[in-house]
C-alpha positions as CSV (number, residue, x, y, z in Angstrom):
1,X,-181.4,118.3,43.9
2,X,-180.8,116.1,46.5
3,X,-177.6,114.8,47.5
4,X,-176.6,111.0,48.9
5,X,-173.7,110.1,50.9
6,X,-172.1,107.2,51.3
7,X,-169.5,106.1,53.9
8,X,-167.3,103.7,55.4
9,X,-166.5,102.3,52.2
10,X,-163.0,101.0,50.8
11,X,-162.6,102.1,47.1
12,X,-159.7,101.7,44.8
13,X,-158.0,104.8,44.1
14,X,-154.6,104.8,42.4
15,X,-153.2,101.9,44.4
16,X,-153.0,97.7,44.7
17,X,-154.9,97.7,48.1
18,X,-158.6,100.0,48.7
19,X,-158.6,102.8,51.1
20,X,-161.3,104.1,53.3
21,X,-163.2,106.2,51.6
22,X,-166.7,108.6,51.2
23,X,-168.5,108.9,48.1
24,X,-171.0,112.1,47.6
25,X,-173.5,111.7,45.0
26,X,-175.8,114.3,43.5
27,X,-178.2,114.9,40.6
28,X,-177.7,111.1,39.7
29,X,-173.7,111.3,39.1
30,X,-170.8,111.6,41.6
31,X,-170.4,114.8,43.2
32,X,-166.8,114.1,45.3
33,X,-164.7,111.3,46.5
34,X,-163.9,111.7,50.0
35,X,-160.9,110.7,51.9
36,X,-162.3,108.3,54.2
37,X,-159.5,109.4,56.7
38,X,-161.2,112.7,57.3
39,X,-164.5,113.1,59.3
40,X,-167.1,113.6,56.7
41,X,-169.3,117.3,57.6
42,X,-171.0,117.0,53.8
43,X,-175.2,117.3,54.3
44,X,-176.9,115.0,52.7
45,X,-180.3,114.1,52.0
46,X,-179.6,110.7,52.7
47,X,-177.0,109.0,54.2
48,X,-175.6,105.2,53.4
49,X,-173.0,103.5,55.7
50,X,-171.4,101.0,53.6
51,X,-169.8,98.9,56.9
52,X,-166.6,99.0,56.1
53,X,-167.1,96.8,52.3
54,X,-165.5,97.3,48.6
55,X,-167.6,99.9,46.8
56,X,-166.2,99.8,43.3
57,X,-167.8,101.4,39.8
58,X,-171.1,99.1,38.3
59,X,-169.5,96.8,36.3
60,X,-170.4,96.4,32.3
61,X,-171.0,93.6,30.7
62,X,-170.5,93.6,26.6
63,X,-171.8,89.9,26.4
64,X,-174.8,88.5,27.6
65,X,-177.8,86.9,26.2
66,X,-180.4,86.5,29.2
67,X,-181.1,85.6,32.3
68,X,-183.6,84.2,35.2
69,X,-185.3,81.6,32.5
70,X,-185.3,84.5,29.6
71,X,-183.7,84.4,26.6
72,X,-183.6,88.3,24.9
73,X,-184.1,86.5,21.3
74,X,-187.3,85.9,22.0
75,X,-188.6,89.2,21.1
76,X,-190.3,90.1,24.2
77,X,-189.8,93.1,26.1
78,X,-190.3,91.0,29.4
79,X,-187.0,89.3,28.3
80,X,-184.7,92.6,28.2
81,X,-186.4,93.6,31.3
82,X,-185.9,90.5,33.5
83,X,-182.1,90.5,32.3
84,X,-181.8,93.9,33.4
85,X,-183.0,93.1,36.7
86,X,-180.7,90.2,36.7
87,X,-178.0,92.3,36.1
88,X,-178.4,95.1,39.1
89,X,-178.7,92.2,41.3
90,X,-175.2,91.2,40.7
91,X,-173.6,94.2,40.3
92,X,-173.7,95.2,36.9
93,X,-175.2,98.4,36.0
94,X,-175.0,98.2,32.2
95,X,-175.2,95.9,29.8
96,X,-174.9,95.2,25.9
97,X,-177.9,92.9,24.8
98,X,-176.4,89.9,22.8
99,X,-177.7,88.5,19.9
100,X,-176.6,84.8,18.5
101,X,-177.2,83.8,14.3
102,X,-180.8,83.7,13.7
103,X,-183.0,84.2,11.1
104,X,-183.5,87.4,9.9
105,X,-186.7,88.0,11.3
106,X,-185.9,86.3,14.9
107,X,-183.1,89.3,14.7
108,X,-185.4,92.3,14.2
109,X,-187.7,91.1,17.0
110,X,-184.9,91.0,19.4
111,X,-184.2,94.0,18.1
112,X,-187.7,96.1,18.4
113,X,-188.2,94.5,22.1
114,X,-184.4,96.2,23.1
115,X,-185.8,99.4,21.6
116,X,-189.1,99.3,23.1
117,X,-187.3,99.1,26.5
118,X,-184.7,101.1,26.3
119,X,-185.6,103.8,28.7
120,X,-187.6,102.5,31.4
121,X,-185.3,99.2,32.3
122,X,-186.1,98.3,35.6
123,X,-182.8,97.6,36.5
124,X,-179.0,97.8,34.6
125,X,-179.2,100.2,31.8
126,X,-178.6,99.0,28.0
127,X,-176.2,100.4,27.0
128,X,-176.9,99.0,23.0
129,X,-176.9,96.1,21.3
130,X,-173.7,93.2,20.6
131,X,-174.3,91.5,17.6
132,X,-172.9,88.3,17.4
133,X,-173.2,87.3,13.9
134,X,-174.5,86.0,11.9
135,X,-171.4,86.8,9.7
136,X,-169.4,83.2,11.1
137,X,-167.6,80.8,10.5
138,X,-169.1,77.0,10.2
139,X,-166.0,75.9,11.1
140,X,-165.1,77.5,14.4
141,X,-169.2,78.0,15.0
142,X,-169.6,76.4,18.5
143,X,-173.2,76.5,19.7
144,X,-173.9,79.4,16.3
145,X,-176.6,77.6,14.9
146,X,-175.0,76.6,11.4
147,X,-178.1,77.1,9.1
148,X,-178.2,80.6,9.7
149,X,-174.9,81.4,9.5
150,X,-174.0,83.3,6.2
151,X,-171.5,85.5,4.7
152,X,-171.3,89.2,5.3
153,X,-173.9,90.9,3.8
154,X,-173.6,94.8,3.3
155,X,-177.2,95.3,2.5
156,X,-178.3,93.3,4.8
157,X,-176.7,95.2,7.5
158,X,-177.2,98.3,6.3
159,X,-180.9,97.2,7.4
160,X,-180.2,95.7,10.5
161,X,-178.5,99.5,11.4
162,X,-181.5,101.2,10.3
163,X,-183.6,98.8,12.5
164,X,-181.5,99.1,15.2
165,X,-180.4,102.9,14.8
166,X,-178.6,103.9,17.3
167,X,-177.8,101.0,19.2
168,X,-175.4,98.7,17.7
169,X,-172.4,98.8,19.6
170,X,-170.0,95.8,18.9
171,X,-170.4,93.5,15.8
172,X,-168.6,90.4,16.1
173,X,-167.9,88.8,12.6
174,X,-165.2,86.3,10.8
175,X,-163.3,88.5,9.1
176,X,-162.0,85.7,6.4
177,X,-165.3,85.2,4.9
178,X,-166.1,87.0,1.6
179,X,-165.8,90.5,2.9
180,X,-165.5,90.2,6.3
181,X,-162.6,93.4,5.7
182,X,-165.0,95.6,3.7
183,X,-167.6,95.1,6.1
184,X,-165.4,95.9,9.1
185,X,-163.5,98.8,8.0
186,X,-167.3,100.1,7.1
187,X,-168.2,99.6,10.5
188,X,-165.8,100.8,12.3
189,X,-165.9,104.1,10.3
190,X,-169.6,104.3,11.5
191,X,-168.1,104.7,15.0
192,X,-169.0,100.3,16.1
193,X,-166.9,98.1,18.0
194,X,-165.9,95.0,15.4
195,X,-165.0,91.8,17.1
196,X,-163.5,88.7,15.9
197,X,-164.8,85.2,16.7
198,X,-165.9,82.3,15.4
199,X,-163.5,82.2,13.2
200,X,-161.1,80.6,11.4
201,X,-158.5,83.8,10.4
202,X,-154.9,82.3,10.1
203,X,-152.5,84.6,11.3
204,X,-152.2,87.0,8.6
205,X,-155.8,87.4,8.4
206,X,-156.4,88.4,11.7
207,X,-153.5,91.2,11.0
208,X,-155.3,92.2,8.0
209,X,-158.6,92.5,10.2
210,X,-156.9,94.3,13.1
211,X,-155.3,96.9,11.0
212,X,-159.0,97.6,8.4
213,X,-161.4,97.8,11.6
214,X,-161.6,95.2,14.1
215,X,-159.9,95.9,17.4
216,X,-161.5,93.4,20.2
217,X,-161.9,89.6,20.4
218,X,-164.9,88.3,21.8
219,X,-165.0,85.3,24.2
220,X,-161.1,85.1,23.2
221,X,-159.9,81.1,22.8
222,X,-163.2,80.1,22.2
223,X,-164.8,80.1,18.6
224,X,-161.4,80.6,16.7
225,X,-158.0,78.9,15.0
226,X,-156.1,77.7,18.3
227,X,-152.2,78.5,18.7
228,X,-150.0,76.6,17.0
229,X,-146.2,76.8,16.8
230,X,-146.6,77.3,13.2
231,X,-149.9,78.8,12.8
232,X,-150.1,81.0,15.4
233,X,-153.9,82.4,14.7
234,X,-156.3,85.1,15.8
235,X,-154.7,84.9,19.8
236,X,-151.2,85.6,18.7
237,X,-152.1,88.5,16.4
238,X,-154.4,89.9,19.1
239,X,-151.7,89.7,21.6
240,X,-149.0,91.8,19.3
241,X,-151.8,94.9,18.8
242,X,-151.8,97.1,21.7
243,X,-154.9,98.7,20.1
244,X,-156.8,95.4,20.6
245,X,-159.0,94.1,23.4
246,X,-160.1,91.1,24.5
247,X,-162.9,89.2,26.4
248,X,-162.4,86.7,28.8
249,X,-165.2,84.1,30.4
250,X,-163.7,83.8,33.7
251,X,-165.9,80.7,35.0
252,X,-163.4,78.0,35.4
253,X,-164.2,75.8,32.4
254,X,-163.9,78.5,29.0
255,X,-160.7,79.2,30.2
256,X,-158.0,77.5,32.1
257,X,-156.9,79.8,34.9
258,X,-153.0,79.6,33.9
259,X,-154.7,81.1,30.6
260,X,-156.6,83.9,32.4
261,X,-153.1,85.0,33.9
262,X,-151.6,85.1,30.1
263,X,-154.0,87.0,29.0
264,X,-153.6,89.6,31.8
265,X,-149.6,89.6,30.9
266,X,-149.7,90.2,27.2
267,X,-153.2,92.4,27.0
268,X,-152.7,94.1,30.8
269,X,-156.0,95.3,32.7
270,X,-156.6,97.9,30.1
271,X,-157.0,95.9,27.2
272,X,-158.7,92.4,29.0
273,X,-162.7,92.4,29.6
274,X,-164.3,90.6,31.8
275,X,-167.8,88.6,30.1
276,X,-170.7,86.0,30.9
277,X,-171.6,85.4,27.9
278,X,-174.3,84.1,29.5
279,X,-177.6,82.5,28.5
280,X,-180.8,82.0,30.1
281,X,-179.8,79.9,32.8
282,X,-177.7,82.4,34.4
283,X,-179.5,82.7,37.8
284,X,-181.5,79.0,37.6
285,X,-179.0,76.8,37.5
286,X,-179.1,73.1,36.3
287,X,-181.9,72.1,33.6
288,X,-182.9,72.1,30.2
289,X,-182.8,74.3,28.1
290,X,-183.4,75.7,24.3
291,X,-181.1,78.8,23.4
292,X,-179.8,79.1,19.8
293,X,-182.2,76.9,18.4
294,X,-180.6,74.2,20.3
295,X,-181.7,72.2,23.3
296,X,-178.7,72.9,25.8
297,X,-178.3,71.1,29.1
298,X,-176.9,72.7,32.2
299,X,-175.1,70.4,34.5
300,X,-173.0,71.5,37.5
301,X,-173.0,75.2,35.9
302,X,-172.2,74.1,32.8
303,X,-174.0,74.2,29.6
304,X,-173.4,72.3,26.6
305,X,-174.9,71.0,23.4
306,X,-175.7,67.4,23.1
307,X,-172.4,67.1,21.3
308,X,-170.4,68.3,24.6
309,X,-170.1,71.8,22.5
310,X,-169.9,74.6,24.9
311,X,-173.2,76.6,24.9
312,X,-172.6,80.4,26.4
313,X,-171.8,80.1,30.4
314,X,-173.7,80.4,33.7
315,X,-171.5,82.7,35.1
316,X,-172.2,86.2,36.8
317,X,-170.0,89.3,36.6
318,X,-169.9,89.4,41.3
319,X,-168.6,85.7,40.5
320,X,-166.6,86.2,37.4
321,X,-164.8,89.1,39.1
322,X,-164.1,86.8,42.3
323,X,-162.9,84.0,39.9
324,X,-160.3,86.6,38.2
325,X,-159.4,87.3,41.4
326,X,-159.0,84.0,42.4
327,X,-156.6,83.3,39.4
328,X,-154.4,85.4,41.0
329,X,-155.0,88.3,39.4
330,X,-154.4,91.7,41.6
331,X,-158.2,92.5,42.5
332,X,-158.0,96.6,42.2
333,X,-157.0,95.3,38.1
334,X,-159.5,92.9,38.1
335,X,-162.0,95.1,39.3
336,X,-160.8,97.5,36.4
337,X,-161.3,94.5,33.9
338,X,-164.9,94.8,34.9
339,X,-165.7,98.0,34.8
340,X,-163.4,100.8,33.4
341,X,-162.0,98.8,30.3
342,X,-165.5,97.6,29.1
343,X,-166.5,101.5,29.4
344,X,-163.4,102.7,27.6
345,X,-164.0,100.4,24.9
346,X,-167.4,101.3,24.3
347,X,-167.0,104.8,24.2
348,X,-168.6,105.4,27.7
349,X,-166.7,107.9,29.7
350,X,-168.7,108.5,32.2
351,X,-169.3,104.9,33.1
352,X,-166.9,102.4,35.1
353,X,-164.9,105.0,37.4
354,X,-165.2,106.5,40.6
355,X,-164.7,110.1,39.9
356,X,-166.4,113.1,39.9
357,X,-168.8,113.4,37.3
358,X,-168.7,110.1,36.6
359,X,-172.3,108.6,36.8
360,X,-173.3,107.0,40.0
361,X,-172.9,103.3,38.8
362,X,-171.7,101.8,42.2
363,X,-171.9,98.8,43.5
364,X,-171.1,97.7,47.5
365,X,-169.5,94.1,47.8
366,X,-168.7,92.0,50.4
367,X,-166.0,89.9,51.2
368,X,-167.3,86.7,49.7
369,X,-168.1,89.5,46.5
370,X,-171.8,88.8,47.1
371,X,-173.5,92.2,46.2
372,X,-174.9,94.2,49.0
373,X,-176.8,96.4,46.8
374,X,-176.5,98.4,43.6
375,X,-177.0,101.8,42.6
376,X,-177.7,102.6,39.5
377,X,-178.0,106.8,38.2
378,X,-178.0,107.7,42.0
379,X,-180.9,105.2,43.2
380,X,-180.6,102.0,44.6
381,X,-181.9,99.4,42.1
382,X,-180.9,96.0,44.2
383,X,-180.7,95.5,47.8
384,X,-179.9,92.1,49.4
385,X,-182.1,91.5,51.9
């Protein structure tokens, strides 16, 4: 079995600043974290100075819906594939594939092309599928494309689970709509993730939801009732259940930054994930595009409908981290946002630490949080060159 070390790294380990540090990787998972203030003697097969840079856990991203020009609804294999590779290369080592509301059909071809590569991704793993919708709200639906948005549908997703057996992870649904509740408790008892969004739960509703299922809130502020004094909505409810999560686009136009520091105050580091949400332009840059059955344009970073609706976000996780950061959030809790929390809330124990026998997800940044290269099971999937 052969063994890898790496040294001269700064990891976070317990507290606000990272310490030097050796990491000693073996059989694909993480053999022993070194003190980095002790000569290392360990023999190794191989041996990977890391120069002194942040070596932190492969980051996870719950929320993404392609990459590089590739949109993963298009039922190609090639899609899934390419977004994996666009995710080792900026530091995230494993990924939910996200759907948006699409014909039934459209569905179970994204679907089938997730399956067919699960296994052999050439890059970040998948670690199953997010479906988001199409159980929405018309009224909160953002770039959802409203003619294929519908009302929950228990036999209908009873197929979609067969289809996809075993990977649905996260649902996210409106749990006002005619039995949105049933169809979350349901869920959740089958051991999935429910999310709320795009929606238009008052208050009381999103209570109802939070205590019969759902317990995280996808691309939070976006696609749902807003706070109001007197209607205080799906945020406020979130924020009073400790049990719930929530995701946060950190790209400087979803959410204000002052709004990025509330959520870390009321949810803390354990509850807050960090998203893209992105679409196919993640990686390209300005141009047109069609995502959602809609023709989106990307300006500056941005993308939007031809209404000025939002349409999914640009954004990478090295950049949203550095953004979080940036917002004045303390970066060893940022970094946590990134990678532990989106772990714990899927379920993935092994994933989004540095510890031993945790899996050898690791990724080395450096100071401008560009990513040097990323490991993924022990191997290097990405190096910068």
């Amino acid at each position: 079995m052969s063994t890898c070390l790496i040294h001269n790294v700064r990891i976070f380990s317990g507290g606000p600043e990272p310490a030097p540090a050796a990491i000693l990787v073996r059989g694909g998972a993480i053999a022993a974290v070194l003190d980095g203030a002790v000569p290392v003697q360990e023999h190794a097969d191989r041996v990977l100075d890391g120069g002194g840079q942040l070596l932190i856990p492969g980051m996870i991203d719950v929320h993404i819906h392609g990459a590089d020009g590739f949109d993963m609804m298009d039922g190609r294999p090639e899609s899934v594939e390419a977004v994996s590779l666009a995710c080792a290369r900026t530091g995230c080592t494993s990924f939910l594939a996200t759907s948006v509301s699409s014909s039934l059909d459209d569905l179970a071809a994204m679907i089938r092309s997730v399956k067919r590569t699960v296994g052999r991704e050439p890059g970040a793993r998948i670690a199953g599928l997010h479906l988001e919708g199409p159980y929405l709200n018309a009224k909160r639906k953002g770039m959802q494309n409203e003619r294929f948005l519908r009302h929950p549908d228990e036999e209908e997703m009873a197929w979609i689970l067969r289809e996809a057996d075993p990977l649905v992870r996260m649902v996210t649904l409106a749990p006002e709509l005619p039995g949105g509740l049933e169809m979350a408790g349901r869920l959740r008892e089958r051991g999935i993730v429910v999310a709320v969004a795009h929606s238009d739960a008052t208050y009381e509703e999103a209570k109802a939801a939070f205590r019969g299922g759902a317990s995280h809130v996808t691309h939070c502020f976006n696609g749902m009732r807003p706070i109001h004094h007197r209607d205080p909505g799906i945020v406020v409810a979130a924020m009073e259940e400790a049990h719930v999560s929530v995701q946060a686009i950190v790209d400087d136009v979803h959410l204000h930054p002052a709004i990025v520091r509330l959520l870390y105050r009321e949810k803390g580091a354990d509850r807050m994930v960090l998203i893209t949400d992105a679409l196919q332009a993640m990686g390209l840059g300005d141009g047109e595009y069609r995502f959602g059955g809609h023709d989106v344009t990307v300006a500056q970073g941005v993308a939007t409908l031809r209404d000025g609706t939002l349409a999914s976000s640009t954004v990478t996780m090295n950049e949203a981290l550095a953004k979080t950061a940036k917002a004045g959030i303390p970066l060893a809790d940022a970094v946590a946002m990134a990678t532990r929390t989106p772990a714990d809330v899927l379920g993935l124990p092994n994933k989004g630490r540095l510890a031993p026998g945790a899996d050898a997800d690791l990724v080395l940044l450096g100071d401008d949080f560009g990513v040097r290269w990323t490991m993924i099971g022990g191997e290097l999937a990405y190096v910068q060159v």
